[in-house]
C-alpha positions as CSV (number, residue, x, y, z in Angstrom):
1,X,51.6,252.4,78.7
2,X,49.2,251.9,76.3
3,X,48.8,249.5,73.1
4,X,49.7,251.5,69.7
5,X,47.4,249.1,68.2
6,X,44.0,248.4,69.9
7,X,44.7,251.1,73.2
8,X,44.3,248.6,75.9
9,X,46.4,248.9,79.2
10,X,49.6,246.6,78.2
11,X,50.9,244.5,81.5
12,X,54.7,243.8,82.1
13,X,55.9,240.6,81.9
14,X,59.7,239.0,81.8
15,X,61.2,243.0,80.7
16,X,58.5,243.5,78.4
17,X,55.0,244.9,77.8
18,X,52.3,242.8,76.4
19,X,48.8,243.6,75.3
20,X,46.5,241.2,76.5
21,X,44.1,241.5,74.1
22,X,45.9,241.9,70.5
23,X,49.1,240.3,71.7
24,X,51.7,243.7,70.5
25,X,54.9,243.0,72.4
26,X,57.5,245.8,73.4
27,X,60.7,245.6,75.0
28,X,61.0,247.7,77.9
29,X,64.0,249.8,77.1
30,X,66.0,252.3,79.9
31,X,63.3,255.2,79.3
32,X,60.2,253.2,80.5
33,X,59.5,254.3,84.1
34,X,56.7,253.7,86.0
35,X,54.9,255.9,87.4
36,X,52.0,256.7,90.1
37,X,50.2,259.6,90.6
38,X,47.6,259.7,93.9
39,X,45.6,262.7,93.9
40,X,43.8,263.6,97.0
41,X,40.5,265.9,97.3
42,X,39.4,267.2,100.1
43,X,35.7,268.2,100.3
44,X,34.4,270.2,102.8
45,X,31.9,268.7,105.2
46,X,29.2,270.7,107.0
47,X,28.6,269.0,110.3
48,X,24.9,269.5,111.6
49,X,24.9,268.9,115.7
50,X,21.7,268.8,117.1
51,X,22.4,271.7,119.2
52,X,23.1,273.9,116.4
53,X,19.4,275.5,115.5
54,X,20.9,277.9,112.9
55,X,21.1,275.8,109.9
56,X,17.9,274.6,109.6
57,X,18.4,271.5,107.4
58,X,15.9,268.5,108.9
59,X,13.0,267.6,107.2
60,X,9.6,268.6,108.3
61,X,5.9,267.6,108.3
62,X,2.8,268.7,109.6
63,X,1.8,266.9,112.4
64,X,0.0,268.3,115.8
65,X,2.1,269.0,118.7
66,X,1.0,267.4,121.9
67,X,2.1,270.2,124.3
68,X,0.9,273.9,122.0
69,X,-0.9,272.2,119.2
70,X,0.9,274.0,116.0
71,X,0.7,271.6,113.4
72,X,4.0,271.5,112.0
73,X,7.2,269.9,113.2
74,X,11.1,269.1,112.1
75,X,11.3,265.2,112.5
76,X,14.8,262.4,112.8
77,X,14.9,259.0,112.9
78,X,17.3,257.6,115.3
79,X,18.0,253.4,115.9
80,X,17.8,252.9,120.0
81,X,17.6,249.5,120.2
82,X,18.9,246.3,118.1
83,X,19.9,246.7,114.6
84,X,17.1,244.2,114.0
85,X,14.5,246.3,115.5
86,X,12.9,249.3,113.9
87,X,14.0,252.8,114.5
88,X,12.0,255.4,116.6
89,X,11.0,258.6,114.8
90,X,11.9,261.8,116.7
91,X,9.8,265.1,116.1
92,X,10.1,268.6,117.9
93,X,7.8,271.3,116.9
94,X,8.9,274.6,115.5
95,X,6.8,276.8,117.5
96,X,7.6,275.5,121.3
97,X,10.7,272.8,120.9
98,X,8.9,270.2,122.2
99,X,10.6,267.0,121.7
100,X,8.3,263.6,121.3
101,X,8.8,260.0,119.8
102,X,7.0,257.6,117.7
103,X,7.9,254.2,117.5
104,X,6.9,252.3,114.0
């Protein structure tokens, strides 16, 4: 329930509603109910897997391949090691698939 007054949230207290901030007091009478409401949303999430080569959705950057020299490639970062330690950037090229690392 809401003030009448100032429309601040009023709290119950001792069988009656207060506003905390303007101080309106109202009994709570045998028509006062409380009640909650959860609504849940569900929204749906596309899973990439690194097998799937469909949805092409990884960034990419132009970089020379080691194995057929194209010069652009998708590229991941992944963390291997300790969480203290720096990740390892993954690239594979988009003409041949191969798959190479770069640690930072």
């Amino acid at each position: 329930m809401f003030c009448p007054e100032c429309k601040t949230l009023m709290m119950s207290s001792g069988g009656q509603l207060k506003c905390r901030k303007c101080g309106y007091i109202r009994k709570i009478d045998g028509n006062d109910i409380m009640k909650k409401e959860r609504k849940r949303t569900e929204n749906e999430i596309t899973i990439v897997d690194d097998e799937d080569d469909k949805i092409n959705t990884m960034p990419t950057i132009q970089i020379k391949c080691p194995k057929c020299e194209n010069n652009l490639a998708i590229w991941w970062l992944r963390q291997l090691r300790a969480a203290d330690e720096s990740e390892v950037r993954f690239f594979r090229c988009t003409e041949c698939g191969h798959t190479w690392r770069q640690y930072d």
